[in-house]
Backbone as ProteinMPNN parsed JSONL, in Angstrom:
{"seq_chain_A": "XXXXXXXXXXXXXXXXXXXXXXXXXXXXXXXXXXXXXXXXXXXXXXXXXXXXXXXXXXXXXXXXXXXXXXXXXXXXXXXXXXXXXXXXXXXXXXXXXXXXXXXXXXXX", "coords_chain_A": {"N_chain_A": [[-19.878, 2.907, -40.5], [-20.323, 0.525, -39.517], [-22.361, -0.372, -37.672], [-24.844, -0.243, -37.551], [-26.296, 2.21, -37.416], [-27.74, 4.932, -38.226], [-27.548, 7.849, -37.68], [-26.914, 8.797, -34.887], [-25.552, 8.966, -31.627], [-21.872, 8.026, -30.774], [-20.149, 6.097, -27.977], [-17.519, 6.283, -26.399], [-15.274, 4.428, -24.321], [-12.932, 4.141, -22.249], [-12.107, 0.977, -19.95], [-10.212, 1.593, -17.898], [-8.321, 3.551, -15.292], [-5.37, 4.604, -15.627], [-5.719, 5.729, -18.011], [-6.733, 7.916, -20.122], [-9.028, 9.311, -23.236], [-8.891, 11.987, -25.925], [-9.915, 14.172, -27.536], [-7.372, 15.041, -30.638], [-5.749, 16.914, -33.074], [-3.786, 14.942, -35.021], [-0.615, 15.15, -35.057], [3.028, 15.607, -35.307], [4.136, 17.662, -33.552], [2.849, 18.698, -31.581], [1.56, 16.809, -30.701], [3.821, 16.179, -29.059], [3.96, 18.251, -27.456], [1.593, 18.2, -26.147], [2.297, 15.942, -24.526], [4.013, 17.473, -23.01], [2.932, 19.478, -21.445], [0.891, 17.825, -20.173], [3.312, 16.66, -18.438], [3.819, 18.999, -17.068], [1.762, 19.489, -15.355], [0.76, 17.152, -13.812], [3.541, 16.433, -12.344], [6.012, 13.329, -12.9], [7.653, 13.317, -10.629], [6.454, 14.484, -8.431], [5.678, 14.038, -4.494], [3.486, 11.496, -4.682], [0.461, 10.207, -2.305], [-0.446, 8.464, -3.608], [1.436, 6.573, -3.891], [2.491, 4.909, -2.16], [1.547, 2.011, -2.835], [1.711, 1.982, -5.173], [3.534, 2.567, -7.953], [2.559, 4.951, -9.375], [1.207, 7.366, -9.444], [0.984, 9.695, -10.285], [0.116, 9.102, -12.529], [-2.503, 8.429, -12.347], [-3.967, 10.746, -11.657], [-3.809, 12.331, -13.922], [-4.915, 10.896, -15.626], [-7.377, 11.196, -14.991], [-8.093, 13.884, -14.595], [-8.329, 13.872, -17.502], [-10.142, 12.04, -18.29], [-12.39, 9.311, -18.395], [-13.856, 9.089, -21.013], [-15.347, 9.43, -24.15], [-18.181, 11.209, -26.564], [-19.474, 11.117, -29.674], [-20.52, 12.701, -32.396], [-22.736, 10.932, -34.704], [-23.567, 10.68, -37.856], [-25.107, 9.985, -41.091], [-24.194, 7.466, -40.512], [-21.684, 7.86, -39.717], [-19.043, 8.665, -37.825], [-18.716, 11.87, -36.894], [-16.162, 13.9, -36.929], [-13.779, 16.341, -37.209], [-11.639, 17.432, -39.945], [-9.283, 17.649, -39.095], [-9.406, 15.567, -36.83], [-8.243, 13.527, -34.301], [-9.237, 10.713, -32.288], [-7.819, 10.226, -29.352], [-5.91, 7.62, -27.448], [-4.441, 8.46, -24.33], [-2.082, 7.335, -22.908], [-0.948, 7.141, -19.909], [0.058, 5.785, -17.656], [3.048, 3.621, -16.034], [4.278, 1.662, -17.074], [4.274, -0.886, -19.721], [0.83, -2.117, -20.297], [-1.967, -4.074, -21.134], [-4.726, -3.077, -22.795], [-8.424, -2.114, -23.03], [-11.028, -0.357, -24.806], [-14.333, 0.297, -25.322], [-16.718, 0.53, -27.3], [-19.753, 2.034, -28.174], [-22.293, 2.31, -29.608], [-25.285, 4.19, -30.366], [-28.771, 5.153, -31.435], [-30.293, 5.798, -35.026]], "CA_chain_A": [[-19.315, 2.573, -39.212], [-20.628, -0.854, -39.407], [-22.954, -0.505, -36.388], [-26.106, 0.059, -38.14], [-26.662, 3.479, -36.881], [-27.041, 6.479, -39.509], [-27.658, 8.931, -36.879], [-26.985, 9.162, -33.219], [-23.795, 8.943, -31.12], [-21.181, 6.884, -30.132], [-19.823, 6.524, -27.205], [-16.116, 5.362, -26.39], [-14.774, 4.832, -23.023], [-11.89, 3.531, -21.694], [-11.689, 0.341, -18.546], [-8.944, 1.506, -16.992], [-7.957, 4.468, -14.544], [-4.468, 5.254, -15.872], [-5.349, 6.148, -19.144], [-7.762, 9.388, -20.992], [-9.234, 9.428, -24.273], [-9.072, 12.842, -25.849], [-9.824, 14.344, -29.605], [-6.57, 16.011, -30.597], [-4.735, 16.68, -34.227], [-2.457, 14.078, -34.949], [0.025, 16.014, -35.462], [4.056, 15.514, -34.17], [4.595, 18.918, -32.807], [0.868, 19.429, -31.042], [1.301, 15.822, -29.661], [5.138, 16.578, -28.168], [3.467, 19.346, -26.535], [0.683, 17.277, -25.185], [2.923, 15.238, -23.108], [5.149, 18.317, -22.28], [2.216, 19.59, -20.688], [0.268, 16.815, -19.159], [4.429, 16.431, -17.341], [3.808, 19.993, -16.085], [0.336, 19.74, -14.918], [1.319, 16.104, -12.782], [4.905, 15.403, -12.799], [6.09, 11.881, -12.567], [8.601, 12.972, -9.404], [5.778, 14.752, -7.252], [5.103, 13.132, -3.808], [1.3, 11.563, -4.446], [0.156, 9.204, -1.606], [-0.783, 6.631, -3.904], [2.85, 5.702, -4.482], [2.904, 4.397, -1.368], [1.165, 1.408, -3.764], [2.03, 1.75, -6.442], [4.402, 3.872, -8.905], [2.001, 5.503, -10.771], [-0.047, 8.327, -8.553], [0.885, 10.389, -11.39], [-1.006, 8.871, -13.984], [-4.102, 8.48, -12.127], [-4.165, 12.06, -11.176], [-3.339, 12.791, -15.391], [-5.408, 10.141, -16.016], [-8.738, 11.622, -13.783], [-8.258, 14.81, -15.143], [-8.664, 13.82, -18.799], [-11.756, 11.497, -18.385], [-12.256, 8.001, -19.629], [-14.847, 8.77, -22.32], [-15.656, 10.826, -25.047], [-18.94, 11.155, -26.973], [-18.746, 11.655, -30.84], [-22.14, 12.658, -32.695], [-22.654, 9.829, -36.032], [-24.365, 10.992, -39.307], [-24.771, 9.121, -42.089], [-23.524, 6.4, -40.674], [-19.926, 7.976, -39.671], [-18.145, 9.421, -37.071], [-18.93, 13.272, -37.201], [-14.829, 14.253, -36.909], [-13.016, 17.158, -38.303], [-10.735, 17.327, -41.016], [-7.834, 16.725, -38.155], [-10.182, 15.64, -35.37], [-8.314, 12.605, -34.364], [-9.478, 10.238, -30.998], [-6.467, 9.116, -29.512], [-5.888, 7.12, -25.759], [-3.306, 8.822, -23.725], [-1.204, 5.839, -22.114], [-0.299, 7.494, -18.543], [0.817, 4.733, -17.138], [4.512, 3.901, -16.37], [4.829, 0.038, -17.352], [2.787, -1.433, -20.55], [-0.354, -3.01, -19.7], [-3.22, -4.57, -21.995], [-5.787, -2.133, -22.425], [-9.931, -2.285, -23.64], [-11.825, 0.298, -25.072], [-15.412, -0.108, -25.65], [-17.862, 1.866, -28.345], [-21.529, 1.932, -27.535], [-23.17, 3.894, -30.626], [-26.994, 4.467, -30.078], [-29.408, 5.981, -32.217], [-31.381, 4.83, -35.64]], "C_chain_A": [[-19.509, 1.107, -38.892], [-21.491, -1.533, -38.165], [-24.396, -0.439, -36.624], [-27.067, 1.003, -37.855], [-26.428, 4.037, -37.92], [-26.934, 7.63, -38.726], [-27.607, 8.622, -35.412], [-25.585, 9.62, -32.553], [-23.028, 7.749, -31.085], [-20.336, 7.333, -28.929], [-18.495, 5.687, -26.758], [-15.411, 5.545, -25.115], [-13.879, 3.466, -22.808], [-11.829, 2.593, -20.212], [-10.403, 0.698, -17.76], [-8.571, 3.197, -16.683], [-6.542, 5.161, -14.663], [-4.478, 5.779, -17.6], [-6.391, 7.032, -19.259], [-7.717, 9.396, -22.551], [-9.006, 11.0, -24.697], [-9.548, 12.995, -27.347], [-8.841, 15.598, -29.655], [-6.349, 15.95, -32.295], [-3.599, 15.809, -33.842], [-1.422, 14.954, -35.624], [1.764, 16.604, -34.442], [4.326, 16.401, -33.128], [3.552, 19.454, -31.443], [0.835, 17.822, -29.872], [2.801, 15.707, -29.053], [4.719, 18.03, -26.636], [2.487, 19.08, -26.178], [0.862, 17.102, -24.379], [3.612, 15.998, -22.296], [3.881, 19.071, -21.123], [1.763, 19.013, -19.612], [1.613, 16.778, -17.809], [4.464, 17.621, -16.435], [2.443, 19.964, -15.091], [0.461, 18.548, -13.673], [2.311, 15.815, -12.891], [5.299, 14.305, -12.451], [6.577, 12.329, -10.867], [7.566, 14.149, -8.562], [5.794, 13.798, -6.069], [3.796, 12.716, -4.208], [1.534, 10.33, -3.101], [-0.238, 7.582, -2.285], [0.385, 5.854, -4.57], [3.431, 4.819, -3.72], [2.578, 2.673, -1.821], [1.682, 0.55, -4.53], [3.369, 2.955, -7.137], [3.807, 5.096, -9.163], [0.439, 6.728, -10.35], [-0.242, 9.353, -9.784], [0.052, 10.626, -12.476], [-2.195, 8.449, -13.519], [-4.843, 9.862, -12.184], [-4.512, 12.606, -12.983], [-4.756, 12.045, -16.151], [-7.027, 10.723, -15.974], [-9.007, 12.982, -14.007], [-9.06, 15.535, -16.295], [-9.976, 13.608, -19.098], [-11.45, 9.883, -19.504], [-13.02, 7.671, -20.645], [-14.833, 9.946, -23.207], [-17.433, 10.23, -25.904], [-18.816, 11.609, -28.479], [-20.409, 11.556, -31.832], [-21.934, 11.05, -33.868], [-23.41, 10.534, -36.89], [-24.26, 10.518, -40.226], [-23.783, 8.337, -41.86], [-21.952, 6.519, -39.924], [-19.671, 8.882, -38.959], [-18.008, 11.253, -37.436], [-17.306, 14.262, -36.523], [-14.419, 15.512, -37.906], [-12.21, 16.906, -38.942], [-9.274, 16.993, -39.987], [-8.116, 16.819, -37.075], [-9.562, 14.388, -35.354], [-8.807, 11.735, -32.458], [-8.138, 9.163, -30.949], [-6.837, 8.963, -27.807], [-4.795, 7.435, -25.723], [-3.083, 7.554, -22.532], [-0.537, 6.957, -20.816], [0.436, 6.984, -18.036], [2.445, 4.698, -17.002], [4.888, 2.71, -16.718], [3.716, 0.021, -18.66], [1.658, -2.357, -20.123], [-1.671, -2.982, -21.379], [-4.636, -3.648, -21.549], [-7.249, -2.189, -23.673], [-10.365, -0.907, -23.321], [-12.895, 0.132, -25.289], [-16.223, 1.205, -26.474], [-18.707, 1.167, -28.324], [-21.692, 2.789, -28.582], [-24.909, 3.351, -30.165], [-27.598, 5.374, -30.84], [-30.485, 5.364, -33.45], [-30.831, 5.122, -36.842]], "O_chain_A": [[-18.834, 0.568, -38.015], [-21.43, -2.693, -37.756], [-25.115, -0.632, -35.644], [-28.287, 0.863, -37.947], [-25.401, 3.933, -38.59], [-26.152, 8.486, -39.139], [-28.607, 8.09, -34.93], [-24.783, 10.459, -32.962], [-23.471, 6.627, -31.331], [-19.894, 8.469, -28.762], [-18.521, 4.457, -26.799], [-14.974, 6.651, -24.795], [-14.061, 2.28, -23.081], [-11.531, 3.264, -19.224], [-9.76, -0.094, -17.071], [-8.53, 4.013, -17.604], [-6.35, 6.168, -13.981], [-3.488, 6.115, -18.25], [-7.159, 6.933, -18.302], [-6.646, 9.468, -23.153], [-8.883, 11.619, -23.64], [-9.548, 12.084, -28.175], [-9.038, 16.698, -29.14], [-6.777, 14.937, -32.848], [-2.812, 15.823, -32.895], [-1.578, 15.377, -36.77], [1.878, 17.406, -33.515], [4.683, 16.058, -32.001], [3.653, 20.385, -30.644], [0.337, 17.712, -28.751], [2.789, 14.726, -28.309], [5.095, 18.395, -25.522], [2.113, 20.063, -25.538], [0.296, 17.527, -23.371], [3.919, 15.656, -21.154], [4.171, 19.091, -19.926], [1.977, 19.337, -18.444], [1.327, 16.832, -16.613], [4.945, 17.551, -15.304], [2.435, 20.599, -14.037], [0.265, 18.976, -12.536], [2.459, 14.806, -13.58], [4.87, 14.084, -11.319], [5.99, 11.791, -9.928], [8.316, 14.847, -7.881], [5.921, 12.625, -6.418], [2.904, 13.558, -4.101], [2.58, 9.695, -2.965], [-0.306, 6.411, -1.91], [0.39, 4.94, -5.394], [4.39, 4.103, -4.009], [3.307, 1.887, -1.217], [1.971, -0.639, -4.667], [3.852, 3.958, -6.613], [4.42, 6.164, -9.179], [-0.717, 6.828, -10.762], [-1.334, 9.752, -10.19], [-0.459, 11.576, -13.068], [-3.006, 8.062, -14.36], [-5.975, 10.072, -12.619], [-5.525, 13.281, -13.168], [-5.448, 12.565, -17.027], [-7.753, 10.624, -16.963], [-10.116, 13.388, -13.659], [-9.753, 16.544, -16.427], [-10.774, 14.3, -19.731], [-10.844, 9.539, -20.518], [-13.093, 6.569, -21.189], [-14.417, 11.088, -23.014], [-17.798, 9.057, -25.825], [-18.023, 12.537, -28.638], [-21.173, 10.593, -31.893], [-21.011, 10.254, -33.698], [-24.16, 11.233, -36.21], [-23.077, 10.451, -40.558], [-22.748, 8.264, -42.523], [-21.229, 5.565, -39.64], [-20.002, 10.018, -39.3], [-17.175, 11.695, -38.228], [-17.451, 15.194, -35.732], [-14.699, 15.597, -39.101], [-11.722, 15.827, -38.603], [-8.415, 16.155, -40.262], [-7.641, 17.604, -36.254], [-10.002, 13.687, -36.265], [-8.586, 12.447, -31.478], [-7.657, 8.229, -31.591], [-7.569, 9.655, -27.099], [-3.972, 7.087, -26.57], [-3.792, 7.105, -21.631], [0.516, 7.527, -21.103], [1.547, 7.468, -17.821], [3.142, 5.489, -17.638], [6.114, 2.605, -16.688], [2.657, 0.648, -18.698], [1.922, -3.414, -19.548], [-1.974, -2.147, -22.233], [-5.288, -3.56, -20.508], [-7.102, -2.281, -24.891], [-10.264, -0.318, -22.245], [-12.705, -0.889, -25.95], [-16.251, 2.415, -26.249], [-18.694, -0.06, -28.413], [-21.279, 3.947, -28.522], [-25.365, 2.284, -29.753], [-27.029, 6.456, -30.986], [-31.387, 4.599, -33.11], [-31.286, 4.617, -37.869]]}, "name": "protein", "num_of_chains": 1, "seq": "XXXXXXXXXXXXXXXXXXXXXXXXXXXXXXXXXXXXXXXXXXXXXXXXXXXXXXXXXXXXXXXXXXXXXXXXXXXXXXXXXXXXXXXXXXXXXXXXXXXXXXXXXXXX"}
């Protein structure tokens, strides 16, 4: 991993309030039906109050749901992932914007 941890965690969290990390299969069909979801669960054309704002009440709500971190054990050194465990950032948002992730591993 290049962090000089063989054992502990890492920890990966996202600055920003319109987006959610998650661990999904990459996988076209599984991530079409991600978003088809997430659109049922907040849809863009709800009223929210915070559109009064902004656009984008939607993807805070989507966003706030998800969570902006995940925790991922390390062992020997490496990311303790399944065979199609992948960590992906769900982009909520409705414009592109410049976005920072940060990984914190800890351990020995």
């Amino acid at each position: 991993m290049g962090a000089g941890v063989d054992e502990g965690v890492a920890l990966v969290f996202a600055l920003h309030t319109t987006v959610g990390l998650a661990i999904i299969e990459n996988e076209p069909g599984l991530l079409d039906d991600f978003r088809e979801a997430w659109r049922r669960i907040a849809p863009r054309e709800m009223q929210y109050r915070h559109n009064r704002f902004d656009d984008n009440g939607h993807s805070h709500v989507r966003a706030s749901m998800l969570g902006p971190s995940l925790a991922v054990p390390v062992s020997e050194g490496r990311l303790l992932l399944g065979t199609w465990q992948h960590i992906v950032l769900l982009e909520f948002d409705t414009r592109p914007r410049t976005r920072q992730v940060v990984l914190q591993v800890v351990g020995g």
